[in-house]
Backbone as CSV, one residue per row, in Angstrom:
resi,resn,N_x,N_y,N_z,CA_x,CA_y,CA_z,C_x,C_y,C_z
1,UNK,-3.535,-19.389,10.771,-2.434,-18.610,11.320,-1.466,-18.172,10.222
2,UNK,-1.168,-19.638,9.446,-0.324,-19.160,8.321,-0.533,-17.360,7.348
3,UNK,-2.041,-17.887,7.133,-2.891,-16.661,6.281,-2.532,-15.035,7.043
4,UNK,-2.676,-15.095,8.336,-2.472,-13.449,8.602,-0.941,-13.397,8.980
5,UNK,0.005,-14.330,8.908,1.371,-14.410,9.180,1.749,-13.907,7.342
6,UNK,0.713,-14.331,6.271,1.758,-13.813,4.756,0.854,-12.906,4.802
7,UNK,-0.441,-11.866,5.011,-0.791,-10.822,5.142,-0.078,-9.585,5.252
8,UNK,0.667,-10.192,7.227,1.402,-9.372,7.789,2.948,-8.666,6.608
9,UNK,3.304,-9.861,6.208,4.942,-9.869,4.949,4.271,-9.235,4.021
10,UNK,3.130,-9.260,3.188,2.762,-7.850,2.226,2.452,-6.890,2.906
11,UNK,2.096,-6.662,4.165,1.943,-5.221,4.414,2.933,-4.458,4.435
12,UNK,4.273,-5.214,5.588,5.447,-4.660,5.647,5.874,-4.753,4.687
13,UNK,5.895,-5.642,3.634,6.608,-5.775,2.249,6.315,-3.747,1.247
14,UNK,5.292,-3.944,1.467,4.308,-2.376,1.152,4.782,-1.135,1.715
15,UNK,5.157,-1.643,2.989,5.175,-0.520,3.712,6.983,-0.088,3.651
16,UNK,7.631,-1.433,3.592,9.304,-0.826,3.009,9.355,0.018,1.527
17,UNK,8.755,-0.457,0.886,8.916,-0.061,-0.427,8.388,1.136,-0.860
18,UNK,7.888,1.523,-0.072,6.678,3.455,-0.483,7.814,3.871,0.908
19,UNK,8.421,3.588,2.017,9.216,4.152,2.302,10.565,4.623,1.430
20,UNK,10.937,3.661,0.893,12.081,3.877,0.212,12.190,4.655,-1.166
21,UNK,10.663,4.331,-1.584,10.291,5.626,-2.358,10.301,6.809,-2.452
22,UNK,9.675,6.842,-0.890,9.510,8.254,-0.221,10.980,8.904,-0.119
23,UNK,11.833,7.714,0.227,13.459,8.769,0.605,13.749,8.878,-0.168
24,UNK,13.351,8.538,-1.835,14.301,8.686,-2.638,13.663,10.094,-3.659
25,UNK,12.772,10.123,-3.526,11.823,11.206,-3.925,12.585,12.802,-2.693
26,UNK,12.840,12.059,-1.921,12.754,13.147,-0.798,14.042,14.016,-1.282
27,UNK,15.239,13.373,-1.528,16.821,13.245,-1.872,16.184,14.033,-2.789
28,UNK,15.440,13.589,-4.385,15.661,14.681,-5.203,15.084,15.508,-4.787
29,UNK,14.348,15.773,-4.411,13.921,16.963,-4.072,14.750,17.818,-2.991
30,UNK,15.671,17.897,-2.058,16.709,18.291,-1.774,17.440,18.993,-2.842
31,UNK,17.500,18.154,-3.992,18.202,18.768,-4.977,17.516,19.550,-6.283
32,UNK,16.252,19.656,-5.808,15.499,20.518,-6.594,15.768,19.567,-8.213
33,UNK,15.385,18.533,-8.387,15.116,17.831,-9.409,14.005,17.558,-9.981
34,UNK,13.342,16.926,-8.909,11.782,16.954,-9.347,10.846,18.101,-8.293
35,UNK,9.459,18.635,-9.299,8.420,19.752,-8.107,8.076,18.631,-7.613
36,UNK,7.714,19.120,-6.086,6.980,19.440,-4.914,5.743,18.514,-5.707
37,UNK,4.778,18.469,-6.409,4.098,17.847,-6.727,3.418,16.482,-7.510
38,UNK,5.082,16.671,-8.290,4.959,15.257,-8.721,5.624,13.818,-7.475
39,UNK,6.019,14.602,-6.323,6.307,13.845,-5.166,4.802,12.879,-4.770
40,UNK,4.409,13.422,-4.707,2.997,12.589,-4.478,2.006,11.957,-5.609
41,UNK,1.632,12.570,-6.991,1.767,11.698,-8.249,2.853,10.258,-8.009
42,UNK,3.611,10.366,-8.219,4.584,9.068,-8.361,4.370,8.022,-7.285
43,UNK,4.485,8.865,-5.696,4.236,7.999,-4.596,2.830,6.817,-5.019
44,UNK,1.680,7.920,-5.147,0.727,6.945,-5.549,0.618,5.966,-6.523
45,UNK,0.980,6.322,-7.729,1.345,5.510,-9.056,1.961,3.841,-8.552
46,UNK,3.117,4.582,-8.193,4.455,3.341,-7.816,3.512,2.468,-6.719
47,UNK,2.795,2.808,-5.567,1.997,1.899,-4.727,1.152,1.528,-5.689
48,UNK,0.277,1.935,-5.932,-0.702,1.295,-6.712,-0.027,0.116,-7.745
49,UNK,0.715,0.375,-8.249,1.455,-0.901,-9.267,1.903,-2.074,-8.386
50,UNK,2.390,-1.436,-7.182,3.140,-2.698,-6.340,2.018,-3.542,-6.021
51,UNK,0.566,-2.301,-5.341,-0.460,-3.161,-4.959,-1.274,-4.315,-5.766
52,UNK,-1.361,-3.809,-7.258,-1.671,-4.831,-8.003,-1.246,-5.748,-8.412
53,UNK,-0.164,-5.847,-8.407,1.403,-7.109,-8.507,0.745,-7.895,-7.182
54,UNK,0.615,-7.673,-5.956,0.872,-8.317,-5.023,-0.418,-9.235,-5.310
55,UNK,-1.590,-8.561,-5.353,-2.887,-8.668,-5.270,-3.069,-10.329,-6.218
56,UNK,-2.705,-9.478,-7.429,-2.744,-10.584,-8.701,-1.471,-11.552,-7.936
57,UNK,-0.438,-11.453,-7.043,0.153,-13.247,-7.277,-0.535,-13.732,-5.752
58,UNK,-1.221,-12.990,-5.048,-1.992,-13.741,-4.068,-3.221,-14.710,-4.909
59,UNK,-3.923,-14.090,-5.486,-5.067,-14.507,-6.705,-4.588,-15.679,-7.274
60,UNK,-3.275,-15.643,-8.039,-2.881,-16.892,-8.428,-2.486,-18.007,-7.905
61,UNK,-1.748,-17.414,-6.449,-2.021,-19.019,-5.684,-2.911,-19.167,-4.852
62,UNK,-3.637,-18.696,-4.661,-5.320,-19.017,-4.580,-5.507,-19.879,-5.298
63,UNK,-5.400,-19.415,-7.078,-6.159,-20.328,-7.882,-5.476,-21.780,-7.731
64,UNK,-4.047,-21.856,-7.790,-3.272,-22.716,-7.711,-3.405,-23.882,-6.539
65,UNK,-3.805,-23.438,-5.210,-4.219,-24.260,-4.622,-5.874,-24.634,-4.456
66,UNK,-6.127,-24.063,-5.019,-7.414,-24.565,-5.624,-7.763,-26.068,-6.494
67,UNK,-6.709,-25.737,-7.877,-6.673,-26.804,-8.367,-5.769,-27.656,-7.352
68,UNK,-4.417,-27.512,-7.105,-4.294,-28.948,-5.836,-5.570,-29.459,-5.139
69,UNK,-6.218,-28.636,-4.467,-7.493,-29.280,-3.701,-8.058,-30.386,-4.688
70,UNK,-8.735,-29.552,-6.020,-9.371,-30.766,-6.661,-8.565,-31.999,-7.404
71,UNK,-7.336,-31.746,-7.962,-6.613,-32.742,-7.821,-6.359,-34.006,-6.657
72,UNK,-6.148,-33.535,-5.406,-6.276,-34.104,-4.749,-7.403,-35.166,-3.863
73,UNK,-8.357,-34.648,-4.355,-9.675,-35.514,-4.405,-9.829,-36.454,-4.915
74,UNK,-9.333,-36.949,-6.266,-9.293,-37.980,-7.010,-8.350,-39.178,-6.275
């Protein structure tokens, strides 16, 4: 239960943060700062970085309770 309860907190965690992207991308562009096209370049970039951050510290406590397990065997 725990497992799809911290699933659920990176998705929404994901899903605030490419929002807030999105408004802030949106704002300049209101103000004609950045083209129309690098709006979606960046969107993807910036997810993709978050996604691999998340990815890699799920991975590590994976590994981390991993070794507890075999620690704990002894």
């Amino acid at each position: 239960m725990s497992k799809y309860f911290s699933w659920a907190l990176v998705v929404a965690a994901v899903a605030v943060i490419v929002t807030t992207i999105y408004s802030v991308v949106e704002v300049l562009l209101q103000f004609d700062l950045i083209p129309i096209y690098t709006q979606i370049l960046w969107i993807a970039v910036i997810t993709c970085i978050i996604s691999l951050i998340i990815v890699l510290v799920i991975e590590k406590n994976k590994k981390r309770k991993e070794n507890e397990d075999d620690f704990s065997k002894y």
